[in-house]
TIVEX-956493 format. One record per residue: residue in one letter; x, y, z of N, C-alpha, C, O in turn. Coordinates in steps of 0.2 Angstrom, whole numbers. Example, Ala and Ser with C-alpha at 12.3 -4.5 7.8 and 13.67 -1.06 7.14 Angstrom:
2
PT residu   nxx   nyy   nzz  caxx  cayy  cazz   cxx   cyy   czz   oxx   oyy   ozz
PT      A    66   -28    39    62   -22    39    66   -16    39    71   -17    42
PT      S    64   -11    35    68    -5    36    64     0    39    67     6    40
% end
This chain:
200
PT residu   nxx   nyy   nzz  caxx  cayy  cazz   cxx   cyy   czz   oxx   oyy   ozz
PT      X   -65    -4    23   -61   -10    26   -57    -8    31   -53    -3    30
PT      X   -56   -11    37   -52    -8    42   -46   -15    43   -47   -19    38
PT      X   -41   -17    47   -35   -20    47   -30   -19    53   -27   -13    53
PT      X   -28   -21    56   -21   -18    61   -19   -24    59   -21   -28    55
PT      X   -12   -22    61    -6   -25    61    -3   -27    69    -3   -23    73
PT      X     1   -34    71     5   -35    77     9   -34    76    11   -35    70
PT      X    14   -32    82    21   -32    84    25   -37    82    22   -43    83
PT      X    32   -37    79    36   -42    79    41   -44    82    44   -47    78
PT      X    44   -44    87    51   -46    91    56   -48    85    56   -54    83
PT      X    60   -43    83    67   -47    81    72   -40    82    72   -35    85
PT      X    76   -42    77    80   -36    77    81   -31    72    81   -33    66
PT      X    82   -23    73    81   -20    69    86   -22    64    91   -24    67
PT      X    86   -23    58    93   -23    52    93   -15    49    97   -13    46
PT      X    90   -12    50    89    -7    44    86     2    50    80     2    50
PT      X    89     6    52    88    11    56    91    17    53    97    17    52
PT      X    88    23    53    92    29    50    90    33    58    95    33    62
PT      X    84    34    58    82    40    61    74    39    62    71    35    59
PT      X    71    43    65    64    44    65    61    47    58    56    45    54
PT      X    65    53    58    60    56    53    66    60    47    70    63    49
PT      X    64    58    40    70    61    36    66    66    33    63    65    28
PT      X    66    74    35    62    78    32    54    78    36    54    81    42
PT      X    51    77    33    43    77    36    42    70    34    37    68    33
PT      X    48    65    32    44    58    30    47    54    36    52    55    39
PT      X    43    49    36    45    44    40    51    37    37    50    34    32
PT      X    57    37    43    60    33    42    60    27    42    62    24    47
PT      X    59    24    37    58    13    37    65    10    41    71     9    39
PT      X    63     8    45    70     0    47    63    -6    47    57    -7    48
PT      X    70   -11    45    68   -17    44    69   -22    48    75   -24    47
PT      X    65   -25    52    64   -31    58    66   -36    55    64   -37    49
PT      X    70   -39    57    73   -48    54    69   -52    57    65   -48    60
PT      X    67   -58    58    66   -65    63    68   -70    58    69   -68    52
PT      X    70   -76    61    73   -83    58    66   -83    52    67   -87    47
PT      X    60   -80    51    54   -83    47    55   -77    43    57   -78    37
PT      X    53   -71    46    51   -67    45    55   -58    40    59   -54    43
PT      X    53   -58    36    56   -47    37    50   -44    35    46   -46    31
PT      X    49   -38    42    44   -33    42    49   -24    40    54   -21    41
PT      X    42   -21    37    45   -14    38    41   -12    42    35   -14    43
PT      X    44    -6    46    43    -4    52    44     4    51    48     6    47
PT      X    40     9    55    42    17    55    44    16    65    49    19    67
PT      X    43    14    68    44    13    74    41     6    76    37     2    72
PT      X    43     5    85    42     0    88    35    -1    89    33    -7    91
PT      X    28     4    87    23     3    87    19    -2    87    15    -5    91
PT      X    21    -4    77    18    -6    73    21    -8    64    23    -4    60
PT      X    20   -17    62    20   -18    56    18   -15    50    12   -16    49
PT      X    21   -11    46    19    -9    41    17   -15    34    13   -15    29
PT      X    24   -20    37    23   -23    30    25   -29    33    28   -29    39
PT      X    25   -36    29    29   -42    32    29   -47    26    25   -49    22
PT      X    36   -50    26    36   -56    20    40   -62    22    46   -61    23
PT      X    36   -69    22    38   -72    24    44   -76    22    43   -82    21
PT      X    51   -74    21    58   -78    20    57   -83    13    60   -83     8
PT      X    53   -86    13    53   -93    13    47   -93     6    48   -95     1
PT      X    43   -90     7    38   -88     2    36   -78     3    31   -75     6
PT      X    41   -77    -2    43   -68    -2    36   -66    -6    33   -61    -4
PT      X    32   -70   -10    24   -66   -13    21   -70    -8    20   -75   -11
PT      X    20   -70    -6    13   -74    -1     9   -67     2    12   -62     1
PT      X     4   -68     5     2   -63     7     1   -65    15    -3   -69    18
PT      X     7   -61    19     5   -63    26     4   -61    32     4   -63    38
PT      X     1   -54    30    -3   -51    34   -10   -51    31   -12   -48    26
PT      X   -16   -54    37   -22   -55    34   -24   -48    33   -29   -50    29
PT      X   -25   -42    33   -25   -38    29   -27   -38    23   -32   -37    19
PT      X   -20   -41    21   -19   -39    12   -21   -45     9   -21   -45     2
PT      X   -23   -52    14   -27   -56     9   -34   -53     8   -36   -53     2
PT      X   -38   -49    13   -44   -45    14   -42   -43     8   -45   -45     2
PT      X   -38   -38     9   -40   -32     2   -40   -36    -5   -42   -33   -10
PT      X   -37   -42    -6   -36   -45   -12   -43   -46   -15   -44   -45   -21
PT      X   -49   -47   -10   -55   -48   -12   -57   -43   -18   -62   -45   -21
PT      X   -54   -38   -19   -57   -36   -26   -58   -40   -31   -63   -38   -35
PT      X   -55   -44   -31   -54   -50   -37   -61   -51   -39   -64   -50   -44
PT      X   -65   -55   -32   -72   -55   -36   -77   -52   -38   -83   -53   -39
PT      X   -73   -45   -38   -79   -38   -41   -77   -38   -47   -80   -38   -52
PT      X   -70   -38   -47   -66   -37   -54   -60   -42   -54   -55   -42   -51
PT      X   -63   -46   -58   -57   -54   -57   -51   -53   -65   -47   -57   -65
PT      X   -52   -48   -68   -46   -48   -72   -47   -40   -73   -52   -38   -76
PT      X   -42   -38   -71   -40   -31   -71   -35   -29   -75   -29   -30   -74
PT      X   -37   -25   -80   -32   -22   -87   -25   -17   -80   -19   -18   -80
PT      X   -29   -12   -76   -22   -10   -74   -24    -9   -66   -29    -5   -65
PT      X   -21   -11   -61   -22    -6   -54   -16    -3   -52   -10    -5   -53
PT      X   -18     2   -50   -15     7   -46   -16     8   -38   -21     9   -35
PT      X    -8     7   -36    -8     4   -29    -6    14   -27    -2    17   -30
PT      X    -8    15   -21    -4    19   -16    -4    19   -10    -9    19    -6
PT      X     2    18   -10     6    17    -4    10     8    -6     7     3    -8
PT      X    18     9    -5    23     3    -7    24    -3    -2    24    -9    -3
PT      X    26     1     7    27    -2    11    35    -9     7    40    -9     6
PT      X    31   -14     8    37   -19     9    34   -23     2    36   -29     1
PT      X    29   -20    -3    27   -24   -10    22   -29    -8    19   -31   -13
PT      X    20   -31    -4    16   -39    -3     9   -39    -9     8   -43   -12
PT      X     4   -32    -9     1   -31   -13     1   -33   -20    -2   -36   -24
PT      X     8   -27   -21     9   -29   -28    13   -36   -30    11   -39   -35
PT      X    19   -37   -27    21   -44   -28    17   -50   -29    19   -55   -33
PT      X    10   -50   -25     4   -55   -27     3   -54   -33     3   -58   -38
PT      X     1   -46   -32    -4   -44   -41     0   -47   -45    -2   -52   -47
PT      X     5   -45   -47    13   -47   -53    12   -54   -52    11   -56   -58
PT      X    13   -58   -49    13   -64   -48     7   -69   -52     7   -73   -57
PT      X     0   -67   -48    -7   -71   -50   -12   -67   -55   -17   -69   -58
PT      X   -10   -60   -55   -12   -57   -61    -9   -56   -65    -7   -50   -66
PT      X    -7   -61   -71    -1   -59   -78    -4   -53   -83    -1   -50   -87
PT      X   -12   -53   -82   -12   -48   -88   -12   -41   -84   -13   -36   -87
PT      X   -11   -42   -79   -14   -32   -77    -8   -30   -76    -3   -34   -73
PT      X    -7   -23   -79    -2   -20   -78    -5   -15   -68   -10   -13   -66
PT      X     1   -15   -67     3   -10   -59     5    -6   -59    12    -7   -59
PT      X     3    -1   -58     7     5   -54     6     6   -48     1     6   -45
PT      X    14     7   -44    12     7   -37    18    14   -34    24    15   -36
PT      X    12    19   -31    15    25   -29    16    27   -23    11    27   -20
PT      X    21    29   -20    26    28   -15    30    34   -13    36    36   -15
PT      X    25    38    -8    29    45    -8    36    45    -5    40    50    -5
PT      X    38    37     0    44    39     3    49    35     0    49    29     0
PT      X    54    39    -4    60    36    -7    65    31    -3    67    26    -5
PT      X    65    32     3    68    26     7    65    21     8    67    15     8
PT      X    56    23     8    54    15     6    54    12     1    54     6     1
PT      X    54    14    -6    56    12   -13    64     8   -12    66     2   -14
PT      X    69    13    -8    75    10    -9    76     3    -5    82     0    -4
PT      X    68     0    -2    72    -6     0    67   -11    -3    65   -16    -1
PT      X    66    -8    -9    64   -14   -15    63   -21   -16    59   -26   -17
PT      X    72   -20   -16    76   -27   -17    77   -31   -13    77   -37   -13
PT      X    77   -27    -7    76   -31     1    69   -35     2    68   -41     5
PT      X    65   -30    -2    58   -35    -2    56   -39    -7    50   -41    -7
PT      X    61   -42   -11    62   -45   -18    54   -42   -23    49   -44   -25
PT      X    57   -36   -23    51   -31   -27    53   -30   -34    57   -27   -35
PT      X    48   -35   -39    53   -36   -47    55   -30   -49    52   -25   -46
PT      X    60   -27   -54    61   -22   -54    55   -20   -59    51   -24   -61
PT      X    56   -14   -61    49   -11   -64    53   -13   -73    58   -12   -75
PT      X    46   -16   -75    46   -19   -83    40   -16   -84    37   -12   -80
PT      X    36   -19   -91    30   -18   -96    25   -20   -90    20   -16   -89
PT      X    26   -25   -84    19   -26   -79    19   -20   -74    14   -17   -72
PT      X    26   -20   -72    27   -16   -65    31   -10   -65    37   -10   -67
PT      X    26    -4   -63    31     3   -62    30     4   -54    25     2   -51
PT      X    36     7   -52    36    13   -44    35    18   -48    36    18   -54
PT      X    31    21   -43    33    30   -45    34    32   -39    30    30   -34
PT      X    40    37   -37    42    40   -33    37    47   -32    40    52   -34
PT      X    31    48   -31    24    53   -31    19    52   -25    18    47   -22
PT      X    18    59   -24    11    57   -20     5    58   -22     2    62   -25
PT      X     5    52   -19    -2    49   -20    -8    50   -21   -12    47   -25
PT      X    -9    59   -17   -14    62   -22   -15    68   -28   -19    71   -31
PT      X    -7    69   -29    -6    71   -35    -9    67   -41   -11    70   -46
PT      X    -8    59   -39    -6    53   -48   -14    55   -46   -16    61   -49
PT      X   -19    52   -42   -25    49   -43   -28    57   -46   -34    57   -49
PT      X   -26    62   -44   -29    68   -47   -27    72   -53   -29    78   -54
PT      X   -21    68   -57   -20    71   -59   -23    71   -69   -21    75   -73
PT      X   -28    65   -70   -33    63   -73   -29    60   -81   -31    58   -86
PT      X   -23    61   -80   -19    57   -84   -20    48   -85   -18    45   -91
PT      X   -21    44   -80   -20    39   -80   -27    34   -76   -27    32   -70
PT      X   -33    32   -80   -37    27   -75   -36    23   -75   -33    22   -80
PT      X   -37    18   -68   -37    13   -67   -43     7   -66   -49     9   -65
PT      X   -43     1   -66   -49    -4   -65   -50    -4   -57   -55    -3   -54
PT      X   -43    -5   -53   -42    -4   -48   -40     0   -43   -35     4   -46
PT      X   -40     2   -37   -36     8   -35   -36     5   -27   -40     4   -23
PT      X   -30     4   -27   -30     1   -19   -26     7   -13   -21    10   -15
PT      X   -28     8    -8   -27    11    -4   -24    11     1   -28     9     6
PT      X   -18    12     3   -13     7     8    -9    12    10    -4    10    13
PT      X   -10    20     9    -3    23    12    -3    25    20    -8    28    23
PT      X     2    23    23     1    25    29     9    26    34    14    22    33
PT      X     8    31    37    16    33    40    15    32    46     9    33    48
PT      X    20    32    52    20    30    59    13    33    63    10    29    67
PT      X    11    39    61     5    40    66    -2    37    64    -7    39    67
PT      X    -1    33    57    -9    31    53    -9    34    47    -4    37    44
PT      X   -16    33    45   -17    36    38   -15    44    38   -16    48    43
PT      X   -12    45    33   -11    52    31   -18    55    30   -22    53    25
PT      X   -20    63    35   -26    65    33   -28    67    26   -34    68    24
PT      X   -22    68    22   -22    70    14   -28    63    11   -33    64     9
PT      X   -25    58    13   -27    51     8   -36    52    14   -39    47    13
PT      X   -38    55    18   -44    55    20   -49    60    19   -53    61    24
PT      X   -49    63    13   -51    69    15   -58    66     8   -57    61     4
PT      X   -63    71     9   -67    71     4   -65    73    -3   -67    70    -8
PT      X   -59    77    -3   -59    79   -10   -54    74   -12   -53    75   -18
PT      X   -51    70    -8   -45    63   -13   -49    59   -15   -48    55   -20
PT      X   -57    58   -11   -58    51   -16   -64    52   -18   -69    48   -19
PT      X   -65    60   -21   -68    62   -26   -63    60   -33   -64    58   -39
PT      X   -58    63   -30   -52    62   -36   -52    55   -38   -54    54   -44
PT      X   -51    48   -32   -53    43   -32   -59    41   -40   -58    38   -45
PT      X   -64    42   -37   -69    41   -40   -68    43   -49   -70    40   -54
PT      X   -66    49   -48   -65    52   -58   -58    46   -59   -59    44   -65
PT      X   -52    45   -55   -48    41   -58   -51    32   -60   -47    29   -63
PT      X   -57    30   -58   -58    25   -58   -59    24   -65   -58    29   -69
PT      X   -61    19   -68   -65    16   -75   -72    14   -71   -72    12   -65
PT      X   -76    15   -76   -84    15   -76   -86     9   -71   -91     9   -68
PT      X   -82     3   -71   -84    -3   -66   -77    -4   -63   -75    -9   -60
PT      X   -74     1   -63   -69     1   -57   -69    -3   -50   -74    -6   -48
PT      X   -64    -3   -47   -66    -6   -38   -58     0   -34   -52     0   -34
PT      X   -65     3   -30   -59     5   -24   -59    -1   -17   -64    -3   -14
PT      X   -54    -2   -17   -51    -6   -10   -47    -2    -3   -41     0    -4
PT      X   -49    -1     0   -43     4     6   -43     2    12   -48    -1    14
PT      X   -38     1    16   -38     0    23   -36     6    27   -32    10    27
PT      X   -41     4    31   -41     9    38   -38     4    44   -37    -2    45
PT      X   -37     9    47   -36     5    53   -40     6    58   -41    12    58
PT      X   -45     2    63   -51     0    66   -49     5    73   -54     7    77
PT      X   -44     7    75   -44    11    79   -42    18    76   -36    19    79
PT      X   -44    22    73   -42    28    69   -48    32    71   -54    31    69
PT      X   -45    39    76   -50    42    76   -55    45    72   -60    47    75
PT      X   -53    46    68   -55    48    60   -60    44    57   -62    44    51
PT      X   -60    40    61   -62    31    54   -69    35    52   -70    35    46
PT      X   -75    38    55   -81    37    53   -83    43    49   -88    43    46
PT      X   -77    49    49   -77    54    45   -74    51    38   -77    50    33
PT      X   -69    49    38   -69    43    32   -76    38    28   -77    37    22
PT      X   -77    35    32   -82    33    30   -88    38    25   -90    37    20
PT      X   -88    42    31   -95    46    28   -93    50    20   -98    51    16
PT      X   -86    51    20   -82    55    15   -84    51     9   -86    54     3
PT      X   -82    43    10   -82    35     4   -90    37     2   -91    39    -4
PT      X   -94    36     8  -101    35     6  -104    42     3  -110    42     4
PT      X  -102    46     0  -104    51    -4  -102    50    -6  -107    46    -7
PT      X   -98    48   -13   -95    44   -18  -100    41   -23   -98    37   -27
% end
């Protein structure tokens, strides 16, 4: 599944720095509608509409929702990558019996949670503060679903592209599982991924 994101015009509210460590820094874009998160002037990471904070408003993330008709009630998915919640906010919202885990290796993006009216974590909904391809390989925890959304200002992180993460992928699944992932259509990498899934 591939996806871009547009430009927003408003004003930064939320800016540290480019980079804290080797991770990337989130600020957060205002508009009179809108709050996006941002690692730079690029490109949207995440976006939620003021007015309706679960909606899904980057078509993107209605795309990826399509798992639903592969697997229309899911005991648990496992999201990585957090961004601004909209994924999981949907899932917790219109899927009451699936529990969520959503994994999020950058603690500044977890820290702006609240800013994205991200419930706080109960019996449906965990953060984990981990990467990504530690959880999915670490054979402690399967999932029905596994969504794939981690991405820092230069694109997907080559770790989340490699052949051996979504072998990992595939052992974390359950037997009728559904992996969903977004790429981005301009990645020069896209078809070496591709070929990586199609082994799978």
């Amino acid at each position: 599944m591939t996806g871009s994101v547009r430009q927003h015009r408003g004003r930064p509210a939320h800016r540290k720095g480019r980079h804290s460590g080797d991770l990337d820094v989130p600020m957060v874009i205002e508009t009179e509608h809108l709050l996006s998160l941002c690692f730079d002037a690029r490109g949207v990471q995440s976006c939620m509409l003021r007015k309706r904070p679960d909606a899904l408003a980057l078509g993107y993330t209605r795309t990826m929702m399509g798992f639903v008709l592969l697997h229309p009630g899911p005991r648990h998915i496992s999201m990585i990558g957090l961004g601004g919640g909209s994924l999981a906010k949907y899932c917790y919202r219109h899927l009451p019996n699936a529990r969520i885990t959503a994994v999020e290796i950058n603690r500044e993006v977890i820290a702006l949670r609240e800013r994205f009216h991200i419930p706080p974590d109960d019996g449906r909904l965990t953060v984990l503060c981990a990467d990504g391809t530690h959880y999915v390989s670490s054979g402690e925890i399967r999932s029905d679903v596994l969504v794939l959304d981690g991405f820092v200002a230069n694109g997907l992180p080559r770790e989340l592209g490699s052949r051996g993460f979504y072998e990992a992928c595939h052992r974390h699944l359950n037997e009728d599982g559904v992996l969903v992932a977004n790429f981005l259509s301009d990645d020069p990498h896209l078809a070496c991924y591709a070929t990586c899934l199609a082994h799978q």
